[in-house]
ROTI-831586 format. One line per field, with one value per residue (C-alpha): residue number from 1; residue in one letter; z, x, y. Coordinates in nm, 3 decimals, decimal comma, always signed. Layout:
// residues N
i: [NUM ...]
aa: [A ...]
c3: [Z ...]
c1: [X ...]
c2: [Y ...]
END
This chain:
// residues 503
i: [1 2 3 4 5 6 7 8 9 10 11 12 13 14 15 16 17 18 19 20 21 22 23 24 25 26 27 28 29 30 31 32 33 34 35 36 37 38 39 40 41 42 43 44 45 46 47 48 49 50 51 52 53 54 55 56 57 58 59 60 61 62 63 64 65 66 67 68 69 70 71 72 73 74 75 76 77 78 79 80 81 82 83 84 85 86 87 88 89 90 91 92 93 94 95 96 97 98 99 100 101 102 103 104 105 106 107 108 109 110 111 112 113 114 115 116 117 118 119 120 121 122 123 124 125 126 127 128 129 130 131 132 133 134 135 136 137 138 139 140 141 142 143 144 145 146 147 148 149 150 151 152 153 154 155 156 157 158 159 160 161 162 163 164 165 166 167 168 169 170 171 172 173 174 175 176 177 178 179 180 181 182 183 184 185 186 187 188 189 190 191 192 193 194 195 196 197 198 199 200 201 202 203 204 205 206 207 208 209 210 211 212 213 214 215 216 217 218 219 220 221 222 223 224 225 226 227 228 229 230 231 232 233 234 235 236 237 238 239 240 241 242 243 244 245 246 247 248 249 250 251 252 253 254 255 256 257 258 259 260 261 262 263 264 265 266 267 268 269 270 271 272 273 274 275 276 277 278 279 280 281 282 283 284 285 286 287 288 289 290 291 292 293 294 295 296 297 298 299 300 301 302 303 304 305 306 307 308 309 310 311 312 313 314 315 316 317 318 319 320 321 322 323 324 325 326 327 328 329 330 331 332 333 334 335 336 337 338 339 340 341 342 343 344 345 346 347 348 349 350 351 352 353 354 355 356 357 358 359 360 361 362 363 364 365 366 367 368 369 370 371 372 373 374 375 376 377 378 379 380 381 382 383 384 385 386 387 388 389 390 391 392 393 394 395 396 397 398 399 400 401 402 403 404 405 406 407 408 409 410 411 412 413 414 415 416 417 418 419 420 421 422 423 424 425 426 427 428 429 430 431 432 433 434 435 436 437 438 439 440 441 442 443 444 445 446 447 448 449 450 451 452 453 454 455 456 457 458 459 460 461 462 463 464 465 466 467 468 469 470 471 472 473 474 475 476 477 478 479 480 481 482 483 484 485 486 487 488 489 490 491 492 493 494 495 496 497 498 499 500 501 502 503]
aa: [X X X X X X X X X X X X X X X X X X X X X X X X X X X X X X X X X X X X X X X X X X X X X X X X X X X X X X X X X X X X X X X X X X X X X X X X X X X X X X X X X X X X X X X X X X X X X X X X X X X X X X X X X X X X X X X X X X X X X X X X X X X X X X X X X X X X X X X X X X X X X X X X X X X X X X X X X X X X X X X X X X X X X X X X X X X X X X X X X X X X X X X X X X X X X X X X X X X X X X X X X X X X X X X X X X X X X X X X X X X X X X X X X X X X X X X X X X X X X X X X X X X X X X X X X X X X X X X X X X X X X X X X X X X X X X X X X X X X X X X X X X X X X X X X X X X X X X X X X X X X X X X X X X X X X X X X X X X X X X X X X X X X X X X X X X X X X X X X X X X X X X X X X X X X X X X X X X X X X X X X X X X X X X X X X X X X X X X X X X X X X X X X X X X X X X X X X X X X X X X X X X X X X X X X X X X X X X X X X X X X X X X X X X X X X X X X X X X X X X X X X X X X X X X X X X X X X X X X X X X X X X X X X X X X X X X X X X X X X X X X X X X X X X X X X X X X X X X X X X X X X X X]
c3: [-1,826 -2,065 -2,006 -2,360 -2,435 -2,811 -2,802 -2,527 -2,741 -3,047 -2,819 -2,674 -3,045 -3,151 -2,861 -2,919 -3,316 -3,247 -3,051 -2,732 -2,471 -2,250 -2,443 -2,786 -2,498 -2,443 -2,817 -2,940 -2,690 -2,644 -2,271 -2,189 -2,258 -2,088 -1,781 -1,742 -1,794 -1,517 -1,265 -1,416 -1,636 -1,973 -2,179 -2,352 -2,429 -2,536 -2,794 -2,876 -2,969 -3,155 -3,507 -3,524 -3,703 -3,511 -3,340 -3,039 -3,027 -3,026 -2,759 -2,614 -2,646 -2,599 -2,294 -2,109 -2,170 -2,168 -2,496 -2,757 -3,084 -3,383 -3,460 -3,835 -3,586 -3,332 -3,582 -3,749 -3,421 -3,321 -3,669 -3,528 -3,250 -3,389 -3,226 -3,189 -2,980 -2,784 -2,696 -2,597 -2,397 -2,224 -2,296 -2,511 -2,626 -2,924 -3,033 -3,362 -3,520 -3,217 -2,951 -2,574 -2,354 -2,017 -1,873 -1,835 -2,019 -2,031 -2,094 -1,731 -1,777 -1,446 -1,280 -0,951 -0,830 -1,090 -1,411 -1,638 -1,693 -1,974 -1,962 -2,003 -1,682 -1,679 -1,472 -1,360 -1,561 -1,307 -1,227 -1,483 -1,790 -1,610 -1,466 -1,184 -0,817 -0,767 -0,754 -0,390 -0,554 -0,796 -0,899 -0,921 -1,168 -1,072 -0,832 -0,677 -0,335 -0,576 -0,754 -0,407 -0,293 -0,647 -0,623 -0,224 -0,267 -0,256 -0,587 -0,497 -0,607 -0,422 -0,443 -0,282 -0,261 -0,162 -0,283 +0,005 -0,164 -0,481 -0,638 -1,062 -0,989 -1,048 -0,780 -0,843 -1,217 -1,060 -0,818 -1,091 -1,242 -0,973 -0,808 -0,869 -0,765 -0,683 -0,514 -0,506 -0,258 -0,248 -0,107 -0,401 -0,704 -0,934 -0,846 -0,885 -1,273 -1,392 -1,149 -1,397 -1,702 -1,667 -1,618 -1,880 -2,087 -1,973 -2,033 -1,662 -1,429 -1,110 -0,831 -0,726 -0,466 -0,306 +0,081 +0,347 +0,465 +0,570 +0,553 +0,223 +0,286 +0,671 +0,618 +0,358 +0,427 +0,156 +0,132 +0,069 +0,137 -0,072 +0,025 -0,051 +0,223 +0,213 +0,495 +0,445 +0,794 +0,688 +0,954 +1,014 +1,057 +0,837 +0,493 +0,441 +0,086 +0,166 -0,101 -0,154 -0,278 +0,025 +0,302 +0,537 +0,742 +1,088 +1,281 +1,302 +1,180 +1,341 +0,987 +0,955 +1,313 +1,293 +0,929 +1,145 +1,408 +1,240 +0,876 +1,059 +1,120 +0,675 +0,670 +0,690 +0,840 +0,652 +0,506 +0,419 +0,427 +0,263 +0,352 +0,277 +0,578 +0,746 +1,106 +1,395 +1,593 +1,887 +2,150 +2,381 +2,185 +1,907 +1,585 +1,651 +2,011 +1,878 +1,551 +1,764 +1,994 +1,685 +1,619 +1,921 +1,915 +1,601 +1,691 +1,372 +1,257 +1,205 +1,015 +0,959 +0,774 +0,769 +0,449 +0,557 +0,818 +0,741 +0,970 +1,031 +0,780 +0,523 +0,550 +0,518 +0,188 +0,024 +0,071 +0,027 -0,316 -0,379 -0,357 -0,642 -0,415 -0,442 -0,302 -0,666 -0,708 -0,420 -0,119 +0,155 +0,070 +0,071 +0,433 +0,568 +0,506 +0,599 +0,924 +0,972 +0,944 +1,186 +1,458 +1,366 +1,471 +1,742 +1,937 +1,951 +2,018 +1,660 +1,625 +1,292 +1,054 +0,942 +0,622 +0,535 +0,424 +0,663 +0,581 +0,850 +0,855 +1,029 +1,200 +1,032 +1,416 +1,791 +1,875 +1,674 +1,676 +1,398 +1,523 +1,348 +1,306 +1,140 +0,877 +0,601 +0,470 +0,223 -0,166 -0,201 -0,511 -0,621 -0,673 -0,290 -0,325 -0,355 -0,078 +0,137 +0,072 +0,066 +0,446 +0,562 +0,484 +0,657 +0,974 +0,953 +0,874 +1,189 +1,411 +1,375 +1,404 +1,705 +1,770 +1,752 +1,399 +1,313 +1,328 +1,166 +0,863 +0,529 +0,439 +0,079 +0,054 -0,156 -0,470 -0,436 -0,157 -0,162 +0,077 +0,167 +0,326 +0,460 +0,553 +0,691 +0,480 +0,533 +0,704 +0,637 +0,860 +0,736 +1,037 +0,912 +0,731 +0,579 +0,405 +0,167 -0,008 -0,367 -0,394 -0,189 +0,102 +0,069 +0,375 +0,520 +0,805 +0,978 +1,047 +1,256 +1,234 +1,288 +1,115 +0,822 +0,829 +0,869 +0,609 +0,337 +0,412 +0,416 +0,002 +0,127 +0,157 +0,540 +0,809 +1,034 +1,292 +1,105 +1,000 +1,373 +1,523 +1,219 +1,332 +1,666 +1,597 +1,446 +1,627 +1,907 +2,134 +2,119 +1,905 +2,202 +2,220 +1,850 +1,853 +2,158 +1,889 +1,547 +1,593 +1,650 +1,356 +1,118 +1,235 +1,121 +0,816 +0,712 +0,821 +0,608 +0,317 +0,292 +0,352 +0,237 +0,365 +0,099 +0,295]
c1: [-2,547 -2,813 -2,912 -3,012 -3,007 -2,991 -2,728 -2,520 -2,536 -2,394 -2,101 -2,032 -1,989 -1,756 -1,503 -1,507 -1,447 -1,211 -0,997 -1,025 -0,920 -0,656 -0,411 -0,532 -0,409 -0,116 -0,006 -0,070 +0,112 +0,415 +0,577 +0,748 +0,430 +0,213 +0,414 +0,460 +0,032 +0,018 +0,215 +0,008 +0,278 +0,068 +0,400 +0,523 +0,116 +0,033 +0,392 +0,274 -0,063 -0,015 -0,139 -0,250 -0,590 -0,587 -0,932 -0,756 -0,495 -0,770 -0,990 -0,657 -0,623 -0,987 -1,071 -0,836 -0,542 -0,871 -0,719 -0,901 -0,948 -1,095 -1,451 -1,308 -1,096 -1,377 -1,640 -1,414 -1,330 -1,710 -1,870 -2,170 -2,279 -2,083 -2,093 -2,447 -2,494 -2,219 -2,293 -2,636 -2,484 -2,316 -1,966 -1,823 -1,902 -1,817 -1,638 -1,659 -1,421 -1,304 -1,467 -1,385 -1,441 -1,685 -1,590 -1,326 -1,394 -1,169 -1,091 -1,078 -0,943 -0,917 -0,886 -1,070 -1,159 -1,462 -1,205 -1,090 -1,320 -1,354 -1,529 -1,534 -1,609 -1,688 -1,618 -1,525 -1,226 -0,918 -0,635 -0,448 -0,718 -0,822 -0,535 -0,741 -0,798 -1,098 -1,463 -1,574 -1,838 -1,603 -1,655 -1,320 -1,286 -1,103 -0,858 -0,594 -0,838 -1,151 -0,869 -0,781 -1,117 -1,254 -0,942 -1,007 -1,370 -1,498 -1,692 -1,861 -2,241 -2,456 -2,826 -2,850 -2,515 -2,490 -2,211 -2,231 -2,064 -2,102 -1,909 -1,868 -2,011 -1,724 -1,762 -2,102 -2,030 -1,815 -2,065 -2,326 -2,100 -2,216 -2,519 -2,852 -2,942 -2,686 -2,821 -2,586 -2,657 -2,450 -2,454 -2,365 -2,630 -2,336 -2,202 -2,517 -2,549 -2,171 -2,290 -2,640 -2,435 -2,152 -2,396 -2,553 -2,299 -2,144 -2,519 -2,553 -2,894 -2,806 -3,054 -2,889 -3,014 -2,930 -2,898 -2,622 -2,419 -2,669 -3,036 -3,125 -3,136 -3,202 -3,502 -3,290 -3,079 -2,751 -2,558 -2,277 -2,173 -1,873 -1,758 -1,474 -1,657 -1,510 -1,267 -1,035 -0,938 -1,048 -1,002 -1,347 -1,189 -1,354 -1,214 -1,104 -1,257 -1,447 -1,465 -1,751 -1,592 -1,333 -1,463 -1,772 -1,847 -1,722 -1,416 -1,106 -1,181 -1,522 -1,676 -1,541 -1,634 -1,949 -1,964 -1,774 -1,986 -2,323 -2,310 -2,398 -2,778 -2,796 -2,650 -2,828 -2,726 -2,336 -2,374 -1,976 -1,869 -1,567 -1,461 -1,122 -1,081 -0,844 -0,811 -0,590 -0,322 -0,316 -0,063 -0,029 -0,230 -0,142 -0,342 -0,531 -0,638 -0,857 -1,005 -1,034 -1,296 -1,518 -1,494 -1,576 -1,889 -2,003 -2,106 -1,934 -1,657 -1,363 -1,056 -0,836 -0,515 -0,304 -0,130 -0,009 +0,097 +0,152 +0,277 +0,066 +0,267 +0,278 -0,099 -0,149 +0,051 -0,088 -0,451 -0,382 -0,196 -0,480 -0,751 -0,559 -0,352 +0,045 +0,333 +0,345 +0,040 -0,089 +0,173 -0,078 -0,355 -0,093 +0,070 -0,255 -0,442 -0,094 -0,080 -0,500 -0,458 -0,129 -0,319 -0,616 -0,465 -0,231 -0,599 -0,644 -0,265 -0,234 +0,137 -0,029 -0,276 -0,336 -0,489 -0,608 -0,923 -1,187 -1,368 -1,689 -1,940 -2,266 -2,222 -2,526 -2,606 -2,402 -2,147 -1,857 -1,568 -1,328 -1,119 -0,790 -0,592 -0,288 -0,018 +0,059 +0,293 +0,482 +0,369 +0,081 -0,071 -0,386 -0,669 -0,660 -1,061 -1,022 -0,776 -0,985 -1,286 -1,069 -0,904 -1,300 -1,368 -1,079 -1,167 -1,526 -1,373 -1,077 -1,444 -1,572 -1,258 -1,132 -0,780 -0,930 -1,098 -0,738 -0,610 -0,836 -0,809 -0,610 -0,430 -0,239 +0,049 -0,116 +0,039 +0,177 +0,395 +0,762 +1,044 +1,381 +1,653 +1,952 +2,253 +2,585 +2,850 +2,982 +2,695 +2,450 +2,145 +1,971 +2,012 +1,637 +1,349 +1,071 +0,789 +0,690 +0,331 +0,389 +0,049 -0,178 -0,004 +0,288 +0,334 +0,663 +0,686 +0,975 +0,929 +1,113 +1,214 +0,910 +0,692 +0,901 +0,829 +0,471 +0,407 +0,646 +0,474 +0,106 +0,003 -0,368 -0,294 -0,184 -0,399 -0,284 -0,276 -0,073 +0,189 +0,197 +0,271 +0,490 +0,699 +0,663 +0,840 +1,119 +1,207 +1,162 +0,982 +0,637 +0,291 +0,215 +0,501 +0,506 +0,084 +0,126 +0,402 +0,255 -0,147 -0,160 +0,107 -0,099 -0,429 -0,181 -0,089 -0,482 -0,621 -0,391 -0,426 -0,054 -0,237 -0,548 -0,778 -0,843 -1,148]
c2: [-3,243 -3,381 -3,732 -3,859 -4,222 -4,182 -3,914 -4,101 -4,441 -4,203 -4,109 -4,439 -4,547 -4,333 -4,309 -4,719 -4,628 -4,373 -4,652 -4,386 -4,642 -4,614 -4,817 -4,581 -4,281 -4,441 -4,537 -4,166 -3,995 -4,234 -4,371 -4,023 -3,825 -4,057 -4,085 -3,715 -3,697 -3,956 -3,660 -3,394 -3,244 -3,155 -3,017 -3,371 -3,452 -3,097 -3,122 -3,531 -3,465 -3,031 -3,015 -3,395 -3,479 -3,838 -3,884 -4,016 -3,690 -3,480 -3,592 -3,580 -3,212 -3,138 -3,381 -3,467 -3,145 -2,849 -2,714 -2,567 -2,729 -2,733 -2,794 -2,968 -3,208 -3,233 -3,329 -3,599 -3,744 -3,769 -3,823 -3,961 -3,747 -3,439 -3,103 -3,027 -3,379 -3,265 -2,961 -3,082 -3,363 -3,067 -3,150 -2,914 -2,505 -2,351 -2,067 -1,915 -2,237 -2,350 -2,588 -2,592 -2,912 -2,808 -3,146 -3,436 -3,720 -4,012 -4,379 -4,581 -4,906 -5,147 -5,476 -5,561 -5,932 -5,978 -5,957 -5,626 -5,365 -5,031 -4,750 -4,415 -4,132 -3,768 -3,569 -3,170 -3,036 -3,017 -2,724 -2,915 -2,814 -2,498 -2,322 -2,271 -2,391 -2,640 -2,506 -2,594 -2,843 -2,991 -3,344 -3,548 -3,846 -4,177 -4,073 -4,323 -4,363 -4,422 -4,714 -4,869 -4,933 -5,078 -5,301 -5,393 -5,462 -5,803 -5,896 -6,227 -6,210 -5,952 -5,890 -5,543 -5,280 -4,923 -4,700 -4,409 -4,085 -4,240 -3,901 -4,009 -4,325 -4,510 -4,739 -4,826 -4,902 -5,178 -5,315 -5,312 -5,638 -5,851 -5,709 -5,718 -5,379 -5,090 -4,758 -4,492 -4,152 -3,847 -3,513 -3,351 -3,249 -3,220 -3,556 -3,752 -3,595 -3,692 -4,035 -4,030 -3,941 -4,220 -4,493 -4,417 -4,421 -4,761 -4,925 -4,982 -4,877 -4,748 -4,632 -4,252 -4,092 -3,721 -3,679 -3,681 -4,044 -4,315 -4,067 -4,172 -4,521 -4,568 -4,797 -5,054 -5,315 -5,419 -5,663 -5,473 -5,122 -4,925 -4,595 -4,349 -4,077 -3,730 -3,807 -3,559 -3,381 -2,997 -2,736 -2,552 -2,220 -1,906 -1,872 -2,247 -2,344 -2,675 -2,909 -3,133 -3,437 -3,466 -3,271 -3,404 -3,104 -3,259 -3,182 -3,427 -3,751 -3,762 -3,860 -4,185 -4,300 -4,207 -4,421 -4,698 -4,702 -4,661 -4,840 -5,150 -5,028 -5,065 -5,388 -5,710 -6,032 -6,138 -5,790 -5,625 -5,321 -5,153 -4,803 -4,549 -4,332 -4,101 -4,125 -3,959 -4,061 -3,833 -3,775 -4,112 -4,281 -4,601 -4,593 -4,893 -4,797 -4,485 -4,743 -4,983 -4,828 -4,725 -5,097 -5,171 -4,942 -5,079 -5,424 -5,614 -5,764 -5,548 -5,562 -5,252 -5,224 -4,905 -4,825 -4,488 -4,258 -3,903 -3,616 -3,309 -3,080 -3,329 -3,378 -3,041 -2,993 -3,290 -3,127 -2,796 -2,882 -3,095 -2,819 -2,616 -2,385 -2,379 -2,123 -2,052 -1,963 -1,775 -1,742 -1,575 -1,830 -2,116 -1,985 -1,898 -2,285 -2,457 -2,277 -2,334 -2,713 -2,683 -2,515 -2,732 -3,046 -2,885 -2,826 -3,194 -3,343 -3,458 -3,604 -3,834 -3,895 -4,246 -4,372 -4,659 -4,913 -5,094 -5,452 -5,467 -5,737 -5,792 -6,165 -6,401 -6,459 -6,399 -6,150 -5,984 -6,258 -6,106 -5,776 -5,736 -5,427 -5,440 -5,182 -5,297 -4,989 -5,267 -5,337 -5,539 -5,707 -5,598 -5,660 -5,740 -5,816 -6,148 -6,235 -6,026 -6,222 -6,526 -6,412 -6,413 -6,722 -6,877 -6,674 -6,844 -7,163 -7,146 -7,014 -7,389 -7,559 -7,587 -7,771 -8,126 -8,014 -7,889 -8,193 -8,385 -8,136 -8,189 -7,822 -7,722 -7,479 -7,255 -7,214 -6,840 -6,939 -6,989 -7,054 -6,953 -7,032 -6,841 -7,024 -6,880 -6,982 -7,324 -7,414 -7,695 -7,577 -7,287 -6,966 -6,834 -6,977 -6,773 -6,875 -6,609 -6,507 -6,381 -6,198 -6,016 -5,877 -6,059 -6,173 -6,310 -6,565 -6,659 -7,061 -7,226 -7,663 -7,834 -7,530 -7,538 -7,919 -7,852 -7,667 -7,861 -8,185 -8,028 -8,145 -8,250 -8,602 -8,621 -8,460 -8,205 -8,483 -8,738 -8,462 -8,365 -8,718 -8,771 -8,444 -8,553 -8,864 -8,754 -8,455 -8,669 -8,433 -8,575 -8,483 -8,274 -8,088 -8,029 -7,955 -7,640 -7,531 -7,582 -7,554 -7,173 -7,088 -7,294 -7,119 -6,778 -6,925 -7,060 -6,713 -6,548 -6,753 -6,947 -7,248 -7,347 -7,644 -7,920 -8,133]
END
């Protein structure tokens, strides 16, 4: 692609003129077309947007669909850059009267712990446009994985960040809102250019940077470190298409632990790091034993939550479909990957694959002192970026508080948390009490008496201490008895983020 700052500011005016956005998308092709888009079913767009001259119908057609259309249409929709620029630009070729898109370009619209953001990314053309299975060094655009991690990233104020397998760029564009200098690396030569391209065309400087995982930036030290790695479990075995975007060259899962256990020699002191991965759950084994050693191994702070856990078969089809290959399509080449990935993972006692995102910090001084593993299969409420960020600090602030600080603290319900009650009929006393969070993870906890107590009297103005003795008093069992019960609940609840402390 041709990186031309004059040409790109011509296109970036007229996809804002055009009213290209994703709400523009949306508006032209109507809720049923849309929706069917979002699955990758083209017929209700392609019949929405046929014979229109709107601008926004026929980037449509041309961008995001891979249909032909007309260079009258095309030049009205771009008047400023027109189809020379574009063709220069490398996103379209011509035809005698008709024009042909060479990439995807689309509106991205998102919301991530910093605030909403627009822009527009490039990338490769998919099966959808082309017909066709993936080129082995295909770039992808903003997938769902590339979405979860720009929604689980912290976005306090940085000075240095990495994005390792930067791919589009996508997550760097997001980092560039509140860092002061953003290097992105990638294996790919393809990826870096749409990564070049993109940037420029969202006005935003990025440091890119080809070479493989941590190489290109062993002697630096960030404060923050993004990746979406290509963690996608690939058999090695002759003939298996290997895709650059997903696939890191290594067997199993061993990708991810070695990112695991080695992004800690890039990060300095109360650096993060935020990674997607994949990992194995093999025969005898519990998820969190096998992540848990690579945690272990990497000397940081660790926290780990599962979102999914997929058999070997269905792992299998999801990548396979993925790469552009369906029983439709091509039968042998569909029954010869599916049973390659089967036997892949038979040879290591696969039963599971895991998947899931990792927060790891470098302590500002002493030993590791946060290791948490936890699934969370349930709906959560994104952006999670914040709560994560928010769920460190607690942990730092429970570190230096030990159960006399406890007491002496003031704590708030915070304000996303409600309670209910279940009663059996005719009953006065509720049977169950659970104290519910309405964003974030949504975490439910079942509270017994005095916890329930606890946390309705806990507005900031009593200490933990007075509500204690109070509770104490009236339960008549003692502040003692009611401390060994409440103290490491409320430690739960502040580390979690249903209460908050106020002093």
């Amino acid at each position: 692609m041709e990186h031309d700052p004059a040409l790109t500011d011509r296109l970036r005016d007229d996809l804002t003129a055009s009213g290209f956005a994703v709400a523009g998308v949306e508006e032209v092709l109507g809720a049923v077309a849309a929706d069917a888009l979002h699955r990758e079913e083209p017929v209700p767009a392609l019949r929405a947007t046929e014979g229109s001259d709107d601008p926004v119908a026929v980037l449509v057609r041309a961008f995001l669909l891979g249909e032909p259309v007309s260079a009258r249409r095309l030049q009205a929709a771009l008047p400023s850059l027109g189809i020379p620029g574009a063709t220069r630009l490398g996103l379209v070729r011509s035809d005698g009267d008709q024009v042909r898109a060479l990439v995807d370009l689309r509106p991205y619209a998102a919301v991530d712990g910093g605030g909403e953001v627009n822009w527009w990314i490039a990338s490769d053309l998919g099966e959808l446009a082309t017909g066709n299975a993936l080129r082995t060094d295909h770039v992808l655009g903003v997938g769902g994985a590339s979405t979860t991690l720009a929604q689980v990233t912290i976005r306090d104020e940085r000075r240095m960040v990495l994005d390792l397998g930067t791919g589009c760029g996508i997550q760097a564009l997001h980092a560039s809102r509140h860092s002061r200098r953003v290097v992105g690396t990638d294996i790919s030569a393809r990826a870096l250019e749409f990564a070049r391209f993109n940037a420029l065309l969202a006005g935003v400087r990025l440091e890119l940077r080809a070479g493989s995982m941590l190489e290109p930036v062993a002697d630096e030290r960030f404060d923050l470190v993004v990746s979406n790695p290509p963690f996608v479990i690939t058999p090695r075995t002759p003939g298996m298409p290997s895709y650059e975007y997903r696939d890191g060259g290594r067997s199993g899962d061993a990708i991810v632990r070695e990112l695991v256990e080695g992004v800690g020699s890039v990060l300095a002191p109360g650096g993060v790091a935020q990674l997607l991965g994949n990992w194995e759950v093999r025969r005898g084994e519990q998820w969190h034993e096998r992540v848990g050693s690579w945690l272990d191994a990497s000397g940081l702070d660790g926290w780990v939550v599962q979102r999914e856990l997929q058999d070997p078969a269905q792992y299998a089809e999801t990548w396979i479909r993925d790469g552009g290959t369906t029983p439709d399509r091509d039968r042998a080449a569909w029954a010869s990957r599916y049973g390659s990935w089967l036997d892949d993972f038979a040879s290591r006692d696969v039963e599971a694959i895991g998947f899931g995102f990792l927060t790891l910090r470098r302590p500002l001084a002493g030993a590791p002192s946060l290791r948490r593993l936890e699934e969370a299969t349930g709906t959560v409420r994104q952006p999670l970026g914040p709560v994560i960020a928010a769920s460190l600090g607690a942990h730092d602030w429970l570190e230096v508080h030990d159960d006399d600080g406890l007491l002496a603290a003031h704590l708030v319900v915070a304000p996303d948390v409600t309670e209910e009650r279940y009663l059996t009929p005719g009953e006065s006393d509720p049977q169950v009490v659970l104290l519910r969070q309405g964003g974030g993870f949504g975490r439910a906890v079942q509270a017994g008496t005095a916890l329930a107590g606890f946390v309705g009297a806990c507005d900031g103005d009593l200490s933990v201490g007075q509500i204690v003795n109070a509770l104490g008093a009236l339960l008549d069992v003692g502040a003692d008895a009611v401390a060994a019960d409440i103290l490491p609940s409320a430690r739960g609840l502040v580390r979690d983020g249903l209460l908050v402390p106020s002093s």
